[in-house]
C-alpha positions in Angstrom: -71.0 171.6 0.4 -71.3 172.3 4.1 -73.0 175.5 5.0 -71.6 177.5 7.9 -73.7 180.5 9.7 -73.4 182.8 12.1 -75.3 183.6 15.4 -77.7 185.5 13.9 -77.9 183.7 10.7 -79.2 180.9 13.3 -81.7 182.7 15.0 -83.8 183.0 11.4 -83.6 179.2 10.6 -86.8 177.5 11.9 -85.7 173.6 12.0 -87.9 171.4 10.7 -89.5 168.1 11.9 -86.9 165.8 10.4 -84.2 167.8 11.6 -85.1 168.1 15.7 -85.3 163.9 15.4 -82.6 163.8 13.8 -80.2 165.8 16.1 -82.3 164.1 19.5 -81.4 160.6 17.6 -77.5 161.9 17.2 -77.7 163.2 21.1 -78.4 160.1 22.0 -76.0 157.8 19.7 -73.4 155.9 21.6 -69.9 157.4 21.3 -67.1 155.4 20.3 -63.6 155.0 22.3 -65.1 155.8 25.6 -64.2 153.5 29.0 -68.1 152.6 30.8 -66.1 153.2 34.3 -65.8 156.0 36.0 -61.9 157.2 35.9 -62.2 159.8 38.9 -65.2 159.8 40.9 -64.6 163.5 41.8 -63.4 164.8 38.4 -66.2 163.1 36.5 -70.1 163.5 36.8 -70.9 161.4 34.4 -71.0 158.1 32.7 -68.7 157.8 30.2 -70.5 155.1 27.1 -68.8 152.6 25.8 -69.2 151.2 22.0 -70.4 147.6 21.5 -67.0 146.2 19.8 -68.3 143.6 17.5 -67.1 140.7 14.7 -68.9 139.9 12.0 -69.7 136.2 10.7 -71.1 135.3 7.8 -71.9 131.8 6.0 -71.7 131.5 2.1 -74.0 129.2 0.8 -74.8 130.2 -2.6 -74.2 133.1 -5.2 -70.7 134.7 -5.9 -68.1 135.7 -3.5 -68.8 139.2 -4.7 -72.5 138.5 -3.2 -71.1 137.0 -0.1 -69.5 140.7 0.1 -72.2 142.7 -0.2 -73.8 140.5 2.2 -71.5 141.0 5.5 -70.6 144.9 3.9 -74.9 145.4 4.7 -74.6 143.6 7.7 -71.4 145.5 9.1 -73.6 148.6 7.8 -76.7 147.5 10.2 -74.2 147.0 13.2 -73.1 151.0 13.0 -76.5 152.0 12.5 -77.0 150.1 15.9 -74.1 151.9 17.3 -71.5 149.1 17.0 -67.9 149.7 16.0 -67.2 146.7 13.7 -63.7 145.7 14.2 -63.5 142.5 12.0 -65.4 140.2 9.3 -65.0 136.7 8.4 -67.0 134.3 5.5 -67.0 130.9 5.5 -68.3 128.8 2.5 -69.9 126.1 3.2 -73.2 123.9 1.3 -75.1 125.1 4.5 -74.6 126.7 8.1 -73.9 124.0 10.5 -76.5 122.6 12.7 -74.8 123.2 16.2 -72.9 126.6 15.4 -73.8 128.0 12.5 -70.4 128.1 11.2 -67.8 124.9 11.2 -65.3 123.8 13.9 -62.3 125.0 12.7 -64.0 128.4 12.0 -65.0 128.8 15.5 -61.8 128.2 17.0 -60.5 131.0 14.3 -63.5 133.3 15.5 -62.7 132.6 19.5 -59.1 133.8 18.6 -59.9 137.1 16.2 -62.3 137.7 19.3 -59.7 137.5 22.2 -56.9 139.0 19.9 -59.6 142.2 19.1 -60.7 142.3 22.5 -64.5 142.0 21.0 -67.4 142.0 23.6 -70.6 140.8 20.7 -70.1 138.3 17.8 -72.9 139.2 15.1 -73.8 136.2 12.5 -75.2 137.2 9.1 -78.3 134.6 9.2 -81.0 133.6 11.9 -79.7 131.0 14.4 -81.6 128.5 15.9 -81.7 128.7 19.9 -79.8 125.8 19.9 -77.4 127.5 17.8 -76.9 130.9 19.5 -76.1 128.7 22.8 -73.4 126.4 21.3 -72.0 129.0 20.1 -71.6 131.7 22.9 -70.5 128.7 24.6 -67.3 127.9 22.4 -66.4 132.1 22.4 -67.5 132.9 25.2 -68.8 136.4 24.1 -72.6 137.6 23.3 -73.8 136.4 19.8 -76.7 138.1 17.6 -77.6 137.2 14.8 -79.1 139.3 11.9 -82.7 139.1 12.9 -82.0 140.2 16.8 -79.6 143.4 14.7 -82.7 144.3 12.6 -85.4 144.2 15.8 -82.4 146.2 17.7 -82.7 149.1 14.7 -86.3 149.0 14.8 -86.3 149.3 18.4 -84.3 152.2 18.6 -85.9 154.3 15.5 -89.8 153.1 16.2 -91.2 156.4 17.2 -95.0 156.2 17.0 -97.6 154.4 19.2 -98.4 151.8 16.7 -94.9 151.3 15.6 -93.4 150.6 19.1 -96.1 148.0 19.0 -95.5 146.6 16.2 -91.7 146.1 17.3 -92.4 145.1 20.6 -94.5 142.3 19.2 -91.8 141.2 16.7 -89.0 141.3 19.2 -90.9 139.0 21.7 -92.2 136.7 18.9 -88.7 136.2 18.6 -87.8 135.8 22.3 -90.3 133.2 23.0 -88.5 130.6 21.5 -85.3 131.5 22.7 -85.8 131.6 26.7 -83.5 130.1 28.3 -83.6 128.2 32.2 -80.8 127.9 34.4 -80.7 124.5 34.6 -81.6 121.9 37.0 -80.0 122.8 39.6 -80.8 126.2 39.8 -85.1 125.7 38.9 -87.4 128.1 40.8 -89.7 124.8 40.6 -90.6 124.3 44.3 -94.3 123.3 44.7 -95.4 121.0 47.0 -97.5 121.6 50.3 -94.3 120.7 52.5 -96.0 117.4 54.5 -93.7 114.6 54.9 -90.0 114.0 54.4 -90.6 114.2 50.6 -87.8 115.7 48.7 -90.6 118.4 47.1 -91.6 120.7 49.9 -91.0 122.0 53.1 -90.5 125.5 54.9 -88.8 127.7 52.9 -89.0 126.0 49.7 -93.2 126.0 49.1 -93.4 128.0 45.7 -95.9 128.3 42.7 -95.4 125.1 41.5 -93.4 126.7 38.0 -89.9 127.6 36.8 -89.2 130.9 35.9 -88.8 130.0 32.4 -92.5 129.0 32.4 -93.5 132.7 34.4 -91.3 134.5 31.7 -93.0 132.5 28.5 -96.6 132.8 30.2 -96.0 136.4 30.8 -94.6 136.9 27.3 -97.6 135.2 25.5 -99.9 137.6 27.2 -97.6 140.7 26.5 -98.1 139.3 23.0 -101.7 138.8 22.9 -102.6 142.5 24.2 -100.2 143.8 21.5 -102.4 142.5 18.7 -104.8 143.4 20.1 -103.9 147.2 20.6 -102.6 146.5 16.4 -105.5 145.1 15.2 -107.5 148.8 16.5 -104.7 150.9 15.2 -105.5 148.7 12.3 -109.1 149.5 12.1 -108.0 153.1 12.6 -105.8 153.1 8.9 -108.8 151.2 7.1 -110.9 153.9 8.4 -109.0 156.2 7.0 -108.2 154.5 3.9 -111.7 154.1 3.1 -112.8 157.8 3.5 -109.7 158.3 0.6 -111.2 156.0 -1.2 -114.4 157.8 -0.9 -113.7 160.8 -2.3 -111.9 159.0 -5.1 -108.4 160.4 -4.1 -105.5 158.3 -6.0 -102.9 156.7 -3.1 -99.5 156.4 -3.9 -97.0 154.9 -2.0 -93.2 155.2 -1.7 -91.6 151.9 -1.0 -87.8 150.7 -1.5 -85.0 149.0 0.0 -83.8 150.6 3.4 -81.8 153.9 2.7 -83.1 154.2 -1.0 -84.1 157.8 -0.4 -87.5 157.4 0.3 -87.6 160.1 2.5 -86.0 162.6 0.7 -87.9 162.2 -2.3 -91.0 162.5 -0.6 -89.5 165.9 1.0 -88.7 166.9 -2.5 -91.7 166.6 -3.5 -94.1 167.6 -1.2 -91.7 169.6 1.2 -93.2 166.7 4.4 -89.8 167.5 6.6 -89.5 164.0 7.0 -86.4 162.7 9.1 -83.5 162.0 6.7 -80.6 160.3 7.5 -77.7 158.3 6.4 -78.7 155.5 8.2 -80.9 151.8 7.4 -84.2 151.9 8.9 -84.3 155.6 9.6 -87.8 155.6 8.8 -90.2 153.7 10.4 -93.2 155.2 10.9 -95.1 155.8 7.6 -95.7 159.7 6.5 -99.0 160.2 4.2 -98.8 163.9 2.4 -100.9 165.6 0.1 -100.1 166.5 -3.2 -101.3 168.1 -6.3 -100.8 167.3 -9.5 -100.8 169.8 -12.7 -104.0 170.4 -12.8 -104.5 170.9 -9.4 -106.4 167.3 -8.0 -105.0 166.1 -4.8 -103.3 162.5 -4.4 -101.6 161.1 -1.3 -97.9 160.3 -1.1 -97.3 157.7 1.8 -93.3 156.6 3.2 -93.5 153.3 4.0 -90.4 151.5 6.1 -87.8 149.7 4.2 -86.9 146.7 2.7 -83.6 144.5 3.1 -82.6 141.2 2.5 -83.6 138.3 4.4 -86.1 140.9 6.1 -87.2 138.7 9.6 -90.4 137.0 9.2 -91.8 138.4 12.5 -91.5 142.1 10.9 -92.9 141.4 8.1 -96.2 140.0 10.2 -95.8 142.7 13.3 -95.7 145.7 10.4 -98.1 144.1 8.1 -101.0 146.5 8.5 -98.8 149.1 7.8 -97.4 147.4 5.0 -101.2 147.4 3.1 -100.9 150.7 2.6 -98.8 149.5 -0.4 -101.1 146.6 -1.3 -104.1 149.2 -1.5 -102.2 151.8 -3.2 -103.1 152.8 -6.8 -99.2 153.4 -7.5 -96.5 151.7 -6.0 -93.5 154.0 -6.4 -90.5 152.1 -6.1 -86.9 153.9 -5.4 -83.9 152.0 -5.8 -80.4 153.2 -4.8 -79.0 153.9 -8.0 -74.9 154.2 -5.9 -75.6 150.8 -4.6 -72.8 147.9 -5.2 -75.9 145.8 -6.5 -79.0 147.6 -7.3 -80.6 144.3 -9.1 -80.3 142.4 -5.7 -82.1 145.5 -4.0 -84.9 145.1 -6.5 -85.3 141.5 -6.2 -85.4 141.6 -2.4 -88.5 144.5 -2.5 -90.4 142.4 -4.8 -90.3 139.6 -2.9 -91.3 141.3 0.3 -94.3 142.9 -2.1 -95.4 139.8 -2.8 -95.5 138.5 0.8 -98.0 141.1 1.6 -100.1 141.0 -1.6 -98.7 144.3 -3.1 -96.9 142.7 -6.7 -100.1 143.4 -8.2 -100.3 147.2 -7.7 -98.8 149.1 -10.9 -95.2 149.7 -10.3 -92.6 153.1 -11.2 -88.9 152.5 -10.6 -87.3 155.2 -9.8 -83.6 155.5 -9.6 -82.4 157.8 -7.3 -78.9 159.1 -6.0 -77.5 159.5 -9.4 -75.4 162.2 -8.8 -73.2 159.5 -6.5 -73.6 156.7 -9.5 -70.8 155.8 -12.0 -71.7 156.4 -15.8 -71.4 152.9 -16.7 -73.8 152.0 -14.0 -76.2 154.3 -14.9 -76.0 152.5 -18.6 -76.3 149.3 -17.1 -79.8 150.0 -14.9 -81.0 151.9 -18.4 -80.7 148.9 -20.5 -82.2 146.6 -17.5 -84.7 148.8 -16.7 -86.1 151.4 -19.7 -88.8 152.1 -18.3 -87.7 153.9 -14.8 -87.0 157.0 -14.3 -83.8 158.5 -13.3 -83.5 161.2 -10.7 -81.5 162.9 -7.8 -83.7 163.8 -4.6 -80.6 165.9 -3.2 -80.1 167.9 -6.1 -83.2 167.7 -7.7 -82.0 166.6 -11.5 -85.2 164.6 -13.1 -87.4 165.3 -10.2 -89.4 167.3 -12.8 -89.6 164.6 -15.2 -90.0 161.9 -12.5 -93.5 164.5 -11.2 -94.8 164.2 -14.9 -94.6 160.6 -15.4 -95.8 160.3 -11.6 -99.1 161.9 -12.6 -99.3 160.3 -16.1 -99.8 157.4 -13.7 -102.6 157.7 -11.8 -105.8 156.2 -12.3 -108.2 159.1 -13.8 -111.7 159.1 -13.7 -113.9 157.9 -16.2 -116.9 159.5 -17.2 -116.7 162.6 -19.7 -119.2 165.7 -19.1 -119.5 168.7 -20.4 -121.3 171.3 -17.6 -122.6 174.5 -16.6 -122.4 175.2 -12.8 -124.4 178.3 -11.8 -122.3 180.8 -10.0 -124.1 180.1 -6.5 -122.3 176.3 -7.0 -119.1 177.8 -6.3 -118.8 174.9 -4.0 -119.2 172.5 -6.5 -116.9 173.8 -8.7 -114.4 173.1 -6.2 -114.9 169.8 -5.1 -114.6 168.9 -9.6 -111.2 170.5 -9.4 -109.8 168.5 -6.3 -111.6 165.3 -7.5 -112.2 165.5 -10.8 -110.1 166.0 -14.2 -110.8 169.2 -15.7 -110.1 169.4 -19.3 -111.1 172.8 -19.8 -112.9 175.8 -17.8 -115.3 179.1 -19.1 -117.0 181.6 -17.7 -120.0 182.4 -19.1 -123.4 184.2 -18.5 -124.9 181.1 -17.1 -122.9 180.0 -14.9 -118.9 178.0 -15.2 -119.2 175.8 -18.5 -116.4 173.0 -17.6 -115.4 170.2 -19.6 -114.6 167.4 -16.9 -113.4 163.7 -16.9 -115.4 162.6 -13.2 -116.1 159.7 -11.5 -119.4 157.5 -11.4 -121.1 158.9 -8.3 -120.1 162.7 -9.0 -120.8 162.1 -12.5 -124.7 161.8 -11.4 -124.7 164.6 -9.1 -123.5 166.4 -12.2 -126.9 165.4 -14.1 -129.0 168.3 -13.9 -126.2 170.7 -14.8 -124.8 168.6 -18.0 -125.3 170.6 -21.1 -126.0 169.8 -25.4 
C-alpha cells in the first residue's frame, strides 16, 4: 500500500541511492501523448516530447503458440522500458524468417497497412536482422525498423551508469553498427580523389577529395573508436582481477546474484544487506554490478555482488562487451540464482540464464535457486516450481517471507575453511583474534587466564600462523 506524508514527514526521510536514480531516471523518461512541435511559440517555452509509437513483429519458428506469446509480450515489455508506446503486435509462423524481410510478403503488406492505419513512426522485429534485412524492409514500410538486438543496446544505453559500463555498451552498440553502415549510393559517393590533371572524369577543381567514401571514413573511424574501447576494458579489467584477487587473499567467500532481467536481484540484495541499490519495475534496471559485504551468523564477512540480467536471445556483442563483468559469476564461490517466481514461464527464464552461464564459463560454480516474488505467484504455480525444483528456496524480497530461511541455507553454502585448531591467543593478540573471527569459523570461544582459548575451523596459511599458539 502507498504511503502518503506530509511536509514535515518529508523533511526526516533521507533518500537513498537507489531512490535519487530512480526519480533522475523517471525525470527524464519520455512522456506519452505529447506533439514534438511547438503549438504557440509565445505560450510555450518548452519542447513538448513525443513517444516513439511502435509495432511489434515477431516470427514463430518453433515451440508453442503460447511461447510465441511470451516472446512478443517480453519484447513489447523491452519497447516501454525504452520509452515506446506499443500500439500493435503481430506473429507470423513460418519454418524460418525470410531471407529478404524477415517476415513473408503478404505479412509485410499487412504490416505496411497496421502501420499507416496506427499512424506508427518505428516497426520493432523480435529477432536480429541481417543489414540486408533491415533495408528491404524499411523499404516496403517505409517507417524505421529495430530489431531486438538494436532494443536491448538502446536499454543498455540509457541505464549504463558507470565508467566501465558506458564502455562496455558503447563497444557493443558499434560492434553492431559496423556491419550495418550504410552509403548513399553511387550517385551521391564522397569518393573524389584524383589530382585534377587532364579531362579525366576523376578530378578537377572542386571535386579533389581524400580519395574515400564516407562509408569507408565512418567504418575506419568506428574500428578505432572500437579498438581504444577495449582497450580502456581490458584496464578496468585488470582493475576487477585486482580486486578479486586481494578477496581471494584473505579467503573471503564471493557470492554472486545473477537472474533473468527484473528477477529481483536488486531487491534481494537490499534485503539483505540494506546496499540501496536502484530498484525498479523495469528490464535492465541494473547494469552496473554492486559488491556488498555481509556477515554471516557467526559473524565472518562474504561478498554479495548484482550482476546485470539475463534474457532470451541475449545479443552476442553484450555478452562479449560485459564479459569481464560477467566473471564475477564464473569466479564466484556461490552462484545465487533468482528466478521470477510471477513469471508466465519461469522454466524458460531458467533455461535462458544457464545458457548464458555457460557462455562465460560460470555452469560450473555451485548453484541456489531462489524463487522470489511469491507473494504475486498463483498457488498452483508455486506447486509446480516445488516439484521441478526441491531444492530452491522460496522467498519474497518485498515482503520479506523466507528471507530468513533463504540467509540460512545461503550460509550453509559457502565454502568453510578446512583446518581444525584448538588455540590460546594471549590477550596482547587482540588483533588476531579478530582477523579469526572475520576469516575464520569459530566453533567456540573462552576466556581464560592465559589468554582467549578458541576452537577454530581456519584456512591453510592462517592455520600456520596459528602454530605457536595451538594447544594439547
Amino acid at each position: 500500500m502507498r504511503t502518503f506524508h506530509t511536509v514535515d514527514d518529508l523533511a526526516d526521510i533521507e533518500p537513498t541511492t537507489g531512490e535519487l536514480e530512480l526519480e533522475d531516471r523517471h525525470a527524464m523518461r519520455r512522456v506519452a501523448g505529447l506533439s514534438t512541435e511547438l503549438t504557440d511559440i509565445t505560450e510555450v517555452e518548452y519542447r513538448q516530447l513525443r513517444l516513439e509509437r511502435v509495432v511489434l513483429v515477431g516470427v514463430w519458428t518453433e515451440g508453442t503458440v503460447t511461447d510465441a506469446d511470451n516472446s512478443l509480450i517480453e519484447l513489447a515489455a523491452l519497447a516501454e522500458t525504452a520509452g515506446s508506446q506499443v500500439l500493435e503486435g503481430l506473429i507470423q509462423r513460418r519454418g524460418r524468417p525470410d531471407s529478404a524481410t524477415f517476415i513473408g510478403r503478404g505479412k509485410v503488406d499487412e504490416l505496411l497497412s497496421v502501420v499507416t492505419s496506427t499512424g506508427a513512426d518505428t516497426v520493432i522485429c523480435d529477432g536480429e536482422l541481417s543489414p540486408s534485412q533491415l533495408r528491404n524492409l524499411e523499404q516496403r514500410v517505409k517507417v524505421k525498423v529495430v530489431d531486438r538486438t538494436a532494443l536491448i543496446l538502446d536499454i543498455f544505453a540509457q541505464h549504463a551508469k558507470s565508467k566501465e559500463g558506458k564502455a562496455q555498451v558503447e563497444l557493443a552498440q558499434l560492434e553492431y553498427l559496423l556491419p550495418r553502415l550504410r552509403g548513399w549510393g553511387e550517385t551521391l559517393s564522397r569518393q573524389t580523389g584524383g589530382s585534377g590533371r587532364g579531362g579525366g572524369a576523376g578530378g578537377g577543381v572542386g571535386v579533389r577529395g581524400p580519395g574515400e567514401t564516407k562509408l569507408e571514413t565512418d567504418r575506419r573511424r568506428i574500428n578505432h573508436r572500437i579498438s581504444r574501447l577495449r582497450r580502456e576494458i581490458k584496464a578496468l579489467r585488470t582493475v576487477r582481477a585486482t580486486k578479486r584477487a586481494r578477496r581471494n587473499r584473505n579467503n573471503i567467500p564471493a557470492v554472486a546474484i545473477a537472474g533473468y532481467t527484473n528477477a529481483g536481484k536488486s531487491s534481494l540484495l537490499n534485503r539483505l544487506t540494506g546496499a540501496g541499490v536502484l530498484v525498479e519495475d523495469a528490464l535492465f534496471a541494473t547494469l552496473d554490478p554492486t559488491t556488498r559485504k555481509a556477515r554471516d551468523a557467526d559473524g565472518r564477512i562474504y561478498t554479495l555482488s548484482d550482476t546485470v540480467g539475463f534474457v532470451r536471445h541475449l545479443p552476442h556483442q553484450i555478452i562479449e562487451a560485459f564479459r569481464s563483468t560477467l566473471e564475477e559469476v564464473a569466479d564466484a564461490d556461490l552462484l545465487v540464482h533468482v528466478v521470477d517466481g510471477a513469471h508466465p514461464d519461469p522454466e524458460e527464464q531458467v533455461r535462458a540464464v544457464r545458457e548464458v552461464l555457460a557462455e562465460v564459463g560460470a555452469d560450473s560454480v555451485p548453484e541456489l535457486l531462489v524463487v522470489n516474488k511469491i507473494d504475486s505467484a498463483d498457488e498452483e504455480t508455486l506447486l509446480r516450481l516445488k516439484r521441478a525444483w526441491p531444492d530452491a528456496i522460496f522467498v519474497s524480497a518485498r515482503s520479506g517471507r523466507g528471507i530468513d530461511e533463504f540467509r540460512t541455507t545461503l550460509e550453509g553454502h559457502l565454502p568453510r575453511p578446512a583446518v581444525e585448531l584448538r588455540v590460546v591467543v594471549p590477550y596482547d593478540r587482540g588483533e588476531l583474534v579478530a582477523r579469526l573471527h572475520r576469516r575464520a569459523k569459530v566453533l567456540s570461544t573462552a576466556h581464560i587466564a592465559e589468554g582467549t582459548a578458541l576452537h577454530v575451523r581456519v584456512d591453510p596459511a592462517l592455520a600456520a600462523e596459528l602454530v605457536p599458539y595451538v594447544s594439547a
